[in-house]
VOLOVEX-443387 format. One record per residue (C-alpha): residue in three letters; chain; z, x, y. Coordinates in nm, 3 decimals, padded with zeros to 5 digits. Last residue first. Example, Ala and Ser with C-alpha at 12.3 -4.5 7.8 and 13.67 -1.06 7.14 Angstrom:
<sites>
@resn: SER; chain: A; c3: 00.714; c1: 01.367; c2: -00.106
@resn: ALA; chain: A; c3: 00.780; c1: 01.230; c2: -00.450
</sites>
This chain:
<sites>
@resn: UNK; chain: A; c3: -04.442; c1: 03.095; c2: -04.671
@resn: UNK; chain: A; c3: -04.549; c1: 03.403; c2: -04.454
@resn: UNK; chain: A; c3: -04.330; c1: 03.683; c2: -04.370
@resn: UNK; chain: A; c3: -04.200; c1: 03.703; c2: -04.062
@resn: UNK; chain: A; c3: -04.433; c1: 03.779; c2: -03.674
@resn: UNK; chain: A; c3: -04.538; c1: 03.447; c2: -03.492
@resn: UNK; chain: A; c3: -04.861; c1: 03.479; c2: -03.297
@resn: UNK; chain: A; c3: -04.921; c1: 03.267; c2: -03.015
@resn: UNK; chain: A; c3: -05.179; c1: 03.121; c2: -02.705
@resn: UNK; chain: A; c3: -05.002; c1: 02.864; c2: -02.495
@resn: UNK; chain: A; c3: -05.145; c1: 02.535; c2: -02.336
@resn: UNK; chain: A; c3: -04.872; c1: 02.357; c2: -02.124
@resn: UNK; chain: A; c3: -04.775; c1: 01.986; c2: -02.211
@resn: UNK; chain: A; c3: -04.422; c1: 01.937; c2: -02.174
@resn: UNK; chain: A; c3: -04.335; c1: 01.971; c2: -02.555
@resn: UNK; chain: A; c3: -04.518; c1: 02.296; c2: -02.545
@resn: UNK; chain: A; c3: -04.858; c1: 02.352; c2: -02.691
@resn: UNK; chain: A; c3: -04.938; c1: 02.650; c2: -02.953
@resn: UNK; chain: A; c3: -05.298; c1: 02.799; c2: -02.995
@resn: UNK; chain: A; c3: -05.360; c1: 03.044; c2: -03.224
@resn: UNK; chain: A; c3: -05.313; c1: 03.445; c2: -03.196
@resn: UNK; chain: A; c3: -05.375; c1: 03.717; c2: -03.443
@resn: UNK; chain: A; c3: -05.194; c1: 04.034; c2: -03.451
@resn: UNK; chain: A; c3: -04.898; c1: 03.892; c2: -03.631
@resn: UNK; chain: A; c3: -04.812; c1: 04.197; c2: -03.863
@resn: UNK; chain: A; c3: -04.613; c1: 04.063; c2: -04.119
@resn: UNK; chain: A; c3: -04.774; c1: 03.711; c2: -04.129
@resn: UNK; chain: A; c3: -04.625; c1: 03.350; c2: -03.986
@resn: UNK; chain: A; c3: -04.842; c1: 02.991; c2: -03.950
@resn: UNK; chain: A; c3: -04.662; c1: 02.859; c2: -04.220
@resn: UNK; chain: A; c3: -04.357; c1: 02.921; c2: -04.013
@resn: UNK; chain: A; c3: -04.476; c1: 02.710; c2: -03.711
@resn: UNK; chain: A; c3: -04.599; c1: 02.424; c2: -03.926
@resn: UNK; chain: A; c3: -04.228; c1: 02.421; c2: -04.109
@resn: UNK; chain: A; c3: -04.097; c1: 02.413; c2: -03.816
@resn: UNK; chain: A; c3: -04.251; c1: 02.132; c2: -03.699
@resn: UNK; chain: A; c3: -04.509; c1: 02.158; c2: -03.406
@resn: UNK; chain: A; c3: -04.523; c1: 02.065; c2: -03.044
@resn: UNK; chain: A; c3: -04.293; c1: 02.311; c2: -02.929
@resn: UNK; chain: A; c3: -03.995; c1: 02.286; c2: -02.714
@resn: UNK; chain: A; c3: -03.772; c1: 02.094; c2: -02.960
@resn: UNK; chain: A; c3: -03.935; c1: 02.288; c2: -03.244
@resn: UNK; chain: A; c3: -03.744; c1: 02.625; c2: -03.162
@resn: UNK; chain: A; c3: -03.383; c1: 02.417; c2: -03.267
@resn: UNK; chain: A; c3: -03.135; c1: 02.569; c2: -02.965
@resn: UNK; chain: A; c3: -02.900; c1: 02.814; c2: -03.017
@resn: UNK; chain: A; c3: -03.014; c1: 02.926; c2: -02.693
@resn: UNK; chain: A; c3: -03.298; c1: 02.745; c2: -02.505
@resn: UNK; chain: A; c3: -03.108; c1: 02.583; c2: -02.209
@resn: UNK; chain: A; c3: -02.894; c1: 02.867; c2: -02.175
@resn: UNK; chain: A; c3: -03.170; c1: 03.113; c2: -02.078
@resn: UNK; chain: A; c3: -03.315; c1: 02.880; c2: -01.812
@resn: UNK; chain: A; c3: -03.659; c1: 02.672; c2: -01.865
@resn: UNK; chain: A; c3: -03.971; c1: 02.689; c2: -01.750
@resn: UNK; chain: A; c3: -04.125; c1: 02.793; c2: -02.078
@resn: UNK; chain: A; c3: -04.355; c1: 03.076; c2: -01.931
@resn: UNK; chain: A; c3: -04.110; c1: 03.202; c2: -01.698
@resn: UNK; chain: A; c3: -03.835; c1: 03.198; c2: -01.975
@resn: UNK; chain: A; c3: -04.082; c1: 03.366; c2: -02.245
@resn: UNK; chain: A; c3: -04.146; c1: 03.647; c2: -01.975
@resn: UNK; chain: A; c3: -03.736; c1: 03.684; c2: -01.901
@resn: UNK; chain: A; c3: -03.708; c1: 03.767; c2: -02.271
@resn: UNK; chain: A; c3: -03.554; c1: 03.501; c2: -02.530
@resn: UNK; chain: A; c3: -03.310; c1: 03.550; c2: -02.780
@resn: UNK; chain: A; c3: -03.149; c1: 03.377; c2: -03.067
@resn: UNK; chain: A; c3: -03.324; c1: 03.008; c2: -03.097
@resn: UNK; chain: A; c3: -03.227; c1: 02.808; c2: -03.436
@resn: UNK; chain: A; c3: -03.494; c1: 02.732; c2: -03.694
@resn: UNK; chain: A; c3: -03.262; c1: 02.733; c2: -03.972
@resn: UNK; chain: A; c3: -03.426; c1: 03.112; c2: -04.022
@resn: UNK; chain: A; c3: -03.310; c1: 03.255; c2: -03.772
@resn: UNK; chain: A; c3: -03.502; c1: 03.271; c2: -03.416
@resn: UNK; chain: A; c3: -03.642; c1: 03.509; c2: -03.183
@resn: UNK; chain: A; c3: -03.874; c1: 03.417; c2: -02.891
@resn: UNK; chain: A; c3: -04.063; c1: 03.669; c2: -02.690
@resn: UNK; chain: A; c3: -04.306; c1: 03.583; c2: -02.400
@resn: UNK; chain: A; c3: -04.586; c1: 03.872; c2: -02.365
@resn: UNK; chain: A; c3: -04.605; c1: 04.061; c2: -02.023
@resn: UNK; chain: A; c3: -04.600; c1: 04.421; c2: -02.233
@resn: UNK; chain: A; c3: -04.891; c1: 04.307; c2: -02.455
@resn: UNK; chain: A; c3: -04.893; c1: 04.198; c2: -02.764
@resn: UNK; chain: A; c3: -05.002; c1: 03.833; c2: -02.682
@resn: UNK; chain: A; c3: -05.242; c1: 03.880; c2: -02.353
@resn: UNK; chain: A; c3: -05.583; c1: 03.842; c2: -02.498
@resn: UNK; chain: A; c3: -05.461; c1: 03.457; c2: -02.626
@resn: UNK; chain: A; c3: -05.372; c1: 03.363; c2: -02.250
@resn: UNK; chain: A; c3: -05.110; c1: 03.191; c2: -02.119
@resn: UNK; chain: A; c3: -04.851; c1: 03.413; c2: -02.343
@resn: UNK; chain: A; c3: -04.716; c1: 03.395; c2: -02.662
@resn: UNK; chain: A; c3: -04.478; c1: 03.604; c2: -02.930
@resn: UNK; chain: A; c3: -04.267; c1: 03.448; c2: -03.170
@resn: UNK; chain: A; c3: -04.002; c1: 03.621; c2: -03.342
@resn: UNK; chain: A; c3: -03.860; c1: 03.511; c2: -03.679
@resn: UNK; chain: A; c3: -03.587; c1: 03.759; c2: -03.747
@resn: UNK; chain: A; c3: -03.486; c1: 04.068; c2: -03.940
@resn: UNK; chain: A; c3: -03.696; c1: 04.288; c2: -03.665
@resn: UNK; chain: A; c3: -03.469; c1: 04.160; c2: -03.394
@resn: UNK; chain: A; c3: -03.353; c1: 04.470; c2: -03.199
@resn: UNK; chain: A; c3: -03.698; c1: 04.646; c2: -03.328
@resn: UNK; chain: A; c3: -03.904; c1: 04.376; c2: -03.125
@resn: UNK; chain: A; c3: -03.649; c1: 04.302; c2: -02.871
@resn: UNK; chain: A; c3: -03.597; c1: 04.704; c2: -02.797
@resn: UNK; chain: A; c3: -03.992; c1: 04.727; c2: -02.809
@resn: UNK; chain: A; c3: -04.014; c1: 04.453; c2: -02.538
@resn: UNK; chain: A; c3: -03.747; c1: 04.600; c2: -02.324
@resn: UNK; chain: A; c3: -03.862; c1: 05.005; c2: -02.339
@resn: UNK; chain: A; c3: -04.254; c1: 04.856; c2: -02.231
@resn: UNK; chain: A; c3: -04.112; c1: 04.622; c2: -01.960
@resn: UNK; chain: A; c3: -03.945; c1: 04.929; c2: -01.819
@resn: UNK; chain: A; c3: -04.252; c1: 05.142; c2: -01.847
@resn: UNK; chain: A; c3: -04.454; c1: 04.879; c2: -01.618
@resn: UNK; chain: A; c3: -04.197; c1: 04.854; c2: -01.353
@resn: UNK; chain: A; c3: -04.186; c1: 05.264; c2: -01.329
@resn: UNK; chain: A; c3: -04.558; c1: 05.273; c2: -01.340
@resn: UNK; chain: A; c3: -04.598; c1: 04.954; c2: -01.068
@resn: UNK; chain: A; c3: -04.303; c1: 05.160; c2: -00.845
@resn: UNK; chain: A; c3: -04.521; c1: 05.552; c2: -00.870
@resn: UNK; chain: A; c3: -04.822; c1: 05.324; c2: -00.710
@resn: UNK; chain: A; c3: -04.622; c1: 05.179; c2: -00.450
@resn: UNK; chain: A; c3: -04.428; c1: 05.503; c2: -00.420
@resn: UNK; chain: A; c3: -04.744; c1: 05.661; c2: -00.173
@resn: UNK; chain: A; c3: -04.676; c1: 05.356; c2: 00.048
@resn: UNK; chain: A; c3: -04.306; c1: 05.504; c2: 00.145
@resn: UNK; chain: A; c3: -04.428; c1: 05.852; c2: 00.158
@resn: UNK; chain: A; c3: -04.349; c1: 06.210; c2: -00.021
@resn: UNK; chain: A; c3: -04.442; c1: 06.513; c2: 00.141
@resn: UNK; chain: A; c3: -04.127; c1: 06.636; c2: 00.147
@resn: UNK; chain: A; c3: -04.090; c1: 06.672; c2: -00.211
@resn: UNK; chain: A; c3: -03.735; c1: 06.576; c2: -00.407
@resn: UNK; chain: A; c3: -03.886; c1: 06.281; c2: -00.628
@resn: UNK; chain: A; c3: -03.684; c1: 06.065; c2: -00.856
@resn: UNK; chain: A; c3: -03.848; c1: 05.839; c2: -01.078
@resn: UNK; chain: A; c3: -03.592; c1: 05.592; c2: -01.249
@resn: UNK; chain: A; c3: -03.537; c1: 05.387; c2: -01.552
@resn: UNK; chain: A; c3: -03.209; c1: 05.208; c2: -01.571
@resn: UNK; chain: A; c3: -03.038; c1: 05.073; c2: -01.858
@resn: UNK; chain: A; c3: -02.905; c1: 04.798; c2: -02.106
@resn: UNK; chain: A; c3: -02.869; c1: 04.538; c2: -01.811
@resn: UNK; chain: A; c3: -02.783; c1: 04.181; c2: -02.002
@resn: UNK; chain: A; c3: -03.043; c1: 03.945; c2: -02.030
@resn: UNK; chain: A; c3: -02.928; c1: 03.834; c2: -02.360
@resn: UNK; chain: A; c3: -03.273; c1: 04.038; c2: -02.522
@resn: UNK; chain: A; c3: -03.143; c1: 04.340; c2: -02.344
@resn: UNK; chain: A; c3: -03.253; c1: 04.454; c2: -01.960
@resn: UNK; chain: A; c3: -03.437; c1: 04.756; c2: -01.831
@resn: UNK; chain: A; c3: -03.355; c1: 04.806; c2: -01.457
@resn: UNK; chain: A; c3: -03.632; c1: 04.927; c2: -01.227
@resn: UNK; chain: A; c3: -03.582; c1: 05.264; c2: -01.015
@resn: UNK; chain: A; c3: -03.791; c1: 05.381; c2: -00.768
@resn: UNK; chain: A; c3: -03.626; c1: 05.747; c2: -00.571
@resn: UNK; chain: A; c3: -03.729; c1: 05.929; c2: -00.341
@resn: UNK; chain: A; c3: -03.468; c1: 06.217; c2: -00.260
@resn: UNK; chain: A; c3: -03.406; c1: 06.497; c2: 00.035
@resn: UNK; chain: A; c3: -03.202; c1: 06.250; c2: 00.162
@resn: UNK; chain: A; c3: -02.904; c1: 06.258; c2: -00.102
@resn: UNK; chain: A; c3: -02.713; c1: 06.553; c2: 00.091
@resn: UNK; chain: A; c3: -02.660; c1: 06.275; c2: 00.380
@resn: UNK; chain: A; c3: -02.524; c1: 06.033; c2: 00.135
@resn: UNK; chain: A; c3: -02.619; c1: 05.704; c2: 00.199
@resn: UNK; chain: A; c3: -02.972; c1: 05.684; c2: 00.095
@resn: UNK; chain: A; c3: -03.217; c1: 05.513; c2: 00.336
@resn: UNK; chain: A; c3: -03.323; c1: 05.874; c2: 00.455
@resn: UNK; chain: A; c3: -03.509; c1: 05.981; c2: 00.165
@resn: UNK; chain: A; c3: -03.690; c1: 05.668; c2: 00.012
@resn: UNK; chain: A; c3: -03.474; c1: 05.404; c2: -00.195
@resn: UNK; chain: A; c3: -03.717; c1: 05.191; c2: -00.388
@resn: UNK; chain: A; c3: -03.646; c1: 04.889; c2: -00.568
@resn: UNK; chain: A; c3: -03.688; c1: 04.694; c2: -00.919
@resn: UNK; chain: A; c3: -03.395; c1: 04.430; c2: -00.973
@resn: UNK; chain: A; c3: -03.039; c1: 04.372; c2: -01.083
@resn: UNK; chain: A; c3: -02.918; c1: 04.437; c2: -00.717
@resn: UNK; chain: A; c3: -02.600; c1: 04.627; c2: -00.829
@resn: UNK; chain: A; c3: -02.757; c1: 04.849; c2: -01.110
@resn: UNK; chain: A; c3: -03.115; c1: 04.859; c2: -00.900
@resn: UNK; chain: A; c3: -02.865; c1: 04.983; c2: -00.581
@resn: UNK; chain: A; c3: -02.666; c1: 05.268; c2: -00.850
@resn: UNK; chain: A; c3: -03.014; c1: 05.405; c2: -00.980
@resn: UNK; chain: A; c3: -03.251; c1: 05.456; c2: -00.675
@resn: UNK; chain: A; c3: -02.927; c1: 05.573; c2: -00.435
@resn: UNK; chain: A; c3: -02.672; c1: 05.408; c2: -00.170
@resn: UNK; chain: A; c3: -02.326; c1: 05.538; c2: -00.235
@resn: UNK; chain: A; c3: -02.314; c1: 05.781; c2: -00.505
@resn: UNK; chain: A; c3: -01.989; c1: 05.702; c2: -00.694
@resn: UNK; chain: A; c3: -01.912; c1: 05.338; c2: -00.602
@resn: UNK; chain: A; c3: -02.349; c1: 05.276; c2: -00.634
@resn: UNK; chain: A; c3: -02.311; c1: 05.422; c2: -00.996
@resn: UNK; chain: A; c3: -02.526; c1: 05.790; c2: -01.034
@resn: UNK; chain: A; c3: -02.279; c1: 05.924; c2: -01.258
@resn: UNK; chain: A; c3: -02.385; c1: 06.255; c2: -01.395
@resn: UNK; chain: A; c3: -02.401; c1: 06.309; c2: -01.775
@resn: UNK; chain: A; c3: -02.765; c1: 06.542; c2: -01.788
@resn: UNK; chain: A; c3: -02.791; c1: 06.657; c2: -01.437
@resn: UNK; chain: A; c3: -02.959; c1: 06.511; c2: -01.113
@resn: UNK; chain: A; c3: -02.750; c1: 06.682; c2: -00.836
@resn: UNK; chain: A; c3: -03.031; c1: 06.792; c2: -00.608
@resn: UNK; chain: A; c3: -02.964; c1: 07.076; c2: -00.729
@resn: UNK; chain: A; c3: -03.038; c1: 06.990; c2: -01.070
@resn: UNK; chain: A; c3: -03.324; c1: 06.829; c2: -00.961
@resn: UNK; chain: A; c3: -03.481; c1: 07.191; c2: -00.795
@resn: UNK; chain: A; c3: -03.322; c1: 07.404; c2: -01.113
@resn: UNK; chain: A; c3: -03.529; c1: 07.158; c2: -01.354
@resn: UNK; chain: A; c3: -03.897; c1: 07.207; c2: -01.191
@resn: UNK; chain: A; c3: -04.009; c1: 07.502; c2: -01.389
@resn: UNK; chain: A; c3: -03.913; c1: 07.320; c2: -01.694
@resn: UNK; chain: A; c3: -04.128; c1: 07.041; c2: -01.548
@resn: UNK; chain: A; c3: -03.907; c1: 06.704; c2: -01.627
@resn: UNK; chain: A; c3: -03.802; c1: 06.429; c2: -01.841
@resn: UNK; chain: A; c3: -03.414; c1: 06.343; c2: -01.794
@resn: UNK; chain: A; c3: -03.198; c1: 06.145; c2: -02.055
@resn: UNK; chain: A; c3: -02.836; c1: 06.007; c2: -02.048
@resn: UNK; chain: A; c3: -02.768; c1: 05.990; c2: -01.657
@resn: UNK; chain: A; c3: -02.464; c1: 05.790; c2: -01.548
@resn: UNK; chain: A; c3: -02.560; c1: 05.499; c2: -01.357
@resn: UNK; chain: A; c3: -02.284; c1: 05.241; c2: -01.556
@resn: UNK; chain: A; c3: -02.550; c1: 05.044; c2: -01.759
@resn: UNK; chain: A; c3: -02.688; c1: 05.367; c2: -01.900
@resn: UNK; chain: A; c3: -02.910; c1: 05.601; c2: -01.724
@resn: UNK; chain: A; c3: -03.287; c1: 05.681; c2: -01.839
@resn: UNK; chain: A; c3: -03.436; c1: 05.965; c2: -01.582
@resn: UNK; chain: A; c3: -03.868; c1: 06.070; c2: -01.492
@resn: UNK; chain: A; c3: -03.794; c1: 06.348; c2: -01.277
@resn: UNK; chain: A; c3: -04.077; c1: 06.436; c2: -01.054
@resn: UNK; chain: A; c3: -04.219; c1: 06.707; c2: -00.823
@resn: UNK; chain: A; c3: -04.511; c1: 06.794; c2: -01.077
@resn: UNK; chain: A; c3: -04.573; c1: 06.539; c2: -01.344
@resn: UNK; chain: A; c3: -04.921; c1: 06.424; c2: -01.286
@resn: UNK; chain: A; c3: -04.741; c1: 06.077; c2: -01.225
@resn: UNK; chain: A; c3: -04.909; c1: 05.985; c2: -01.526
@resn: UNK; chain: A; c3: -04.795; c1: 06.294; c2: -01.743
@resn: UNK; chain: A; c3: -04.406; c1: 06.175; c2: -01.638
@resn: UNK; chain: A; c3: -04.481; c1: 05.821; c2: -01.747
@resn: UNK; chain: A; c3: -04.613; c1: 05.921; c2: -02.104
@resn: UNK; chain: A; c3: -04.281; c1: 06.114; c2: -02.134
@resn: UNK; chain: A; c3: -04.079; c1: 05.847; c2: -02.038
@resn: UNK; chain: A; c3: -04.274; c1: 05.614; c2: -02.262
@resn: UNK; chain: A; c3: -04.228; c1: 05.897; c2: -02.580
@resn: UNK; chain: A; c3: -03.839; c1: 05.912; c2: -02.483
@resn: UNK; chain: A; c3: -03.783; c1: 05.553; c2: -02.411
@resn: UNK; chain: A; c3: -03.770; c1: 05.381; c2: -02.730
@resn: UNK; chain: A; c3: -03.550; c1: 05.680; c2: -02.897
@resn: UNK; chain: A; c3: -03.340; c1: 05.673; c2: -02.592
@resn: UNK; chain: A; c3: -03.288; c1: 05.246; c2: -02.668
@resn: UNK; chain: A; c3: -03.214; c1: 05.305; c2: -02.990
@resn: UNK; chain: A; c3: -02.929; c1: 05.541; c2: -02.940
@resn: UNK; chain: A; c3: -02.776; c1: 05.395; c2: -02.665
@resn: UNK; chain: A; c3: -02.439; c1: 05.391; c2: -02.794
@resn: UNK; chain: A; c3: -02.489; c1: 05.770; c2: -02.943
@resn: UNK; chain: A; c3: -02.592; c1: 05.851; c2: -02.583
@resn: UNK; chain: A; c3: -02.294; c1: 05.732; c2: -02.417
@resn: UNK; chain: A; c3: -02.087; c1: 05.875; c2: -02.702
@resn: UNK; chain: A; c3: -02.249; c1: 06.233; c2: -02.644
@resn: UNK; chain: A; c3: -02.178; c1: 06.205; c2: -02.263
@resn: UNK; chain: A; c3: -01.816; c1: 06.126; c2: -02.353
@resn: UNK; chain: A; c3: -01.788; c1: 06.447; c2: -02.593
@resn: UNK; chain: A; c3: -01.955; c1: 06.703; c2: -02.235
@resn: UNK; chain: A; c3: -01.759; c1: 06.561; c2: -01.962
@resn: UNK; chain: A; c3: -01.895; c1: 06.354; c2: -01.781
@resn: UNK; chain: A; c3: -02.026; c1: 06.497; c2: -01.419
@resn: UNK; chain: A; c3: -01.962; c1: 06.320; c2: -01.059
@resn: UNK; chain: A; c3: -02.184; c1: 06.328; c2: -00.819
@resn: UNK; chain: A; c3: -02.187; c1: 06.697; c2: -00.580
@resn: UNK; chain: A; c3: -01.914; c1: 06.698; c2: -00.267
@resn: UNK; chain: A; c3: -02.124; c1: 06.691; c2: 00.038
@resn: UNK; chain: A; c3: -01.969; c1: 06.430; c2: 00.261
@resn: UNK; chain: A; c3: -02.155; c1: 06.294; c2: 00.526
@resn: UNK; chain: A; c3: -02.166; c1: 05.942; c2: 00.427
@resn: UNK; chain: A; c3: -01.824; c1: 05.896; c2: 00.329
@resn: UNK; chain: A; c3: -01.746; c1: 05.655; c2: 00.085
@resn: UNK; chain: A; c3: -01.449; c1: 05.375; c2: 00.099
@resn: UNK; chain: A; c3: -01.636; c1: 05.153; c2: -00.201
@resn: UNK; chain: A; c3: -01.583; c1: 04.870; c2: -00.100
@resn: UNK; chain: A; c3: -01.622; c1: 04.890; c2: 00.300
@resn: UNK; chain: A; c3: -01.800; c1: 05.178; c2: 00.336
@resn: UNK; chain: A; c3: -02.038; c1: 05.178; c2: 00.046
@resn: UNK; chain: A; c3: -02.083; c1: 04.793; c2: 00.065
@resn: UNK; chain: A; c3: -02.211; c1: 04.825; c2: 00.445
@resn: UNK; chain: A; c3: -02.435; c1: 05.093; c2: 00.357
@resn: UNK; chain: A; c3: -02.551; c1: 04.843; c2: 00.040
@resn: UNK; chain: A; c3: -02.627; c1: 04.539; c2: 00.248
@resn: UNK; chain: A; c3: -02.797; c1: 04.771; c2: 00.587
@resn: UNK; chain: A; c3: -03.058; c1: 04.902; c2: 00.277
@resn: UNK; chain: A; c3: -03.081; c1: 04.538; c2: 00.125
@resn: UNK; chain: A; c3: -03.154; c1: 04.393; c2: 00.494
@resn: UNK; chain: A; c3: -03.385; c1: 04.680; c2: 00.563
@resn: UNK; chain: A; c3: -03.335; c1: 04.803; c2: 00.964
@resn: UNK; chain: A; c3: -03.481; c1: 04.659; c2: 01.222
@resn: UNK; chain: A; c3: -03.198; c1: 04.467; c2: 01.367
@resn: UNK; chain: A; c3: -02.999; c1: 04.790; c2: 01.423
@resn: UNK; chain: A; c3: -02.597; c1: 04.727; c2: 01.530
@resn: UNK; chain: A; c3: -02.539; c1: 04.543; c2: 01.263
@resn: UNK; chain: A; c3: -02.238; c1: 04.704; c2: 01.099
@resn: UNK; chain: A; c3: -02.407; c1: 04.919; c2: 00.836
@resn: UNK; chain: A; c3: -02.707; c1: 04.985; c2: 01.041
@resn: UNK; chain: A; c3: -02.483; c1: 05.171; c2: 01.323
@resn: UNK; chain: A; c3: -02.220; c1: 05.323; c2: 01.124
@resn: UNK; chain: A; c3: -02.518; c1: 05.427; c2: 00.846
@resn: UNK; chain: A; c3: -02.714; c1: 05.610; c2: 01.143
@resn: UNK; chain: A; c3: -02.451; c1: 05.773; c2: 01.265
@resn: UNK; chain: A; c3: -02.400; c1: 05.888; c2: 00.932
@resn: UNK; chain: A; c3: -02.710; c1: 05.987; c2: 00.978
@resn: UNK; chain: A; c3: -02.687; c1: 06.211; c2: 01.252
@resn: UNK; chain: A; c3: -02.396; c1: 06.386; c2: 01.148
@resn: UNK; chain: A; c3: -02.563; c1: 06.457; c2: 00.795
@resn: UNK; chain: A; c3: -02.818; c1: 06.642; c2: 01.040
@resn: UNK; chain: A; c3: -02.576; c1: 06.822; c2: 01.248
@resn: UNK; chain: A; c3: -02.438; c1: 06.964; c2: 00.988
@resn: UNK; chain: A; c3: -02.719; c1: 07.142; c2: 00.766
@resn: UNK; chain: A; c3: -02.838; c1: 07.264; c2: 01.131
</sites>
């Protein structure tokens, strides 16, 4: 039985993979088609992923270090929301290989099984088609839902994954909700998709914050109730004044690309000095004032420093 379903679908990836089914998901037939032709995989074979050993898992974690500190209380928080049971909230590193994992205790043999371990590689080259390797390659927030992985022993899985990038822009990780139920829909993972977004935007902005706590940051957003939260703009610069980091909220709110505002002077995009901006600074920066931009838009912001 075992075999003739993993036949079936890799039937199923030939035929998608090469064209051969215009109703399939774009993305879905891109990846299939990137598994077998770059990466050489084999859709029905049933070899478990890949598992570091146990020193190089350590390292991966000790370079992440900040970053599993941020997300173990969200992670958590995330698990109770999806009322925890058949789900595995997991943080991988920028390669797909597992660092954390968040689950029932009762529930840990199931995922385990299901090849999620502690120090598994979950890349796209490894895996094929999967939650965590497909965000890693597409850069961006997607579902893959049972039988659009490309492993046959994978299609037991949902899994929504949304990357969690660094204050460059650079991916720093991968946040993921895997779920091995049946029962488990396509629309029901709309819901269990906003969380996962949501909790990645929550790990980036308190990496930024912490990442540059020795710096000027600015914080705004189009409206003043909105600075502090997760959808905030963040701006860090030294103290000449100079632009160091930007998140992709201050970039949508400023119109401008990331290169275009680094190393930049922060007053050539606001109208105020710098010396108006800093005076403007307190330790905690809870309240916001109003800050225009050179082109004219009306932003609400608090600017965390000390105050001169």
């Amino acid at each position: 039985m075992h075999n003739d379903h993993f036949s079936r679908h890799a039937q199923q990836v030939l035929t998608v993979a090469h064209g051969r089914d215009p109703s399939s998901d774009p993305s879905i037939a891109r990846s299939w088609l990137r598994c077998l032709e770059d990466y050489h995989l084999d859709p029905a074979q049933t070899i478990a992923p890949t598992v570091l050993e146990h020193g190089r898992l350590l390292e991966s974690r000790e370079r992440l270090q900040q970053v599993l500190h941020i997300a173990g209380s969200e992670m958590n928080s995330l698990h109770q929301q999806l009322s925890g049971a058949g789900h595995a909230v997991l943080l991988t590193d920028a390669r797909g290989v597992i660092l954390n994992c968040v689950t029932a205790p009762s529930e840990r043999k199931i995922f385990e099984r299901a090849g999620l371990w502690l120090g598994a590689d979950w890349s796209e080259a490894c895996e094929g088609t999967n939650g965590i390797g497909t965000c890693l390659v597409e850069r961006q927030s997607l579902t893959i839902h049972r039988d659009e992985h490309f492993r046959g022993r994978h299609t037991g899985l949902t899994c929504s994954a949304s990357p969690v990038f660094d204050p460059h822009g650079d991916l720093l990780a991968v946040l993921d909700v895997s779920s091995a139920r049946e029962a488990v829909s396509r629309q029901s993972q709309f819901h269990t998709m906003a969380l996962v977004n949501l909790s990645a935007k929550m790990i980036e902005s308190c990496y930024f914050l912490r990442h540059f706590e020795n710096h000027w940051l600015l914080r705004f957003h189009l409206q003043a109730e909105s600075v502090g939260l997760f959808s905030e703009g963040l701006l860090a610069f030294d103290g000449e004044g100079r632009i160091c980091a930007v998140n992709q909220s201050a970039l949508n709110l400023l119109g401008q690309m990331r290169g275009g505002l680094l190393g930049q002077p922060v007053e050539a995009f606001f109208e105020c000095s710098l010396d108006q901006l800093l005076g403007r600074a307190s330790a905690n920066a809870t309240a916001s004032w109003p800050l225009r931009t050179r082109d004219g838009r009306q932003l609400f912001a608090a600017l965390r420093g000390q105050a001169r």
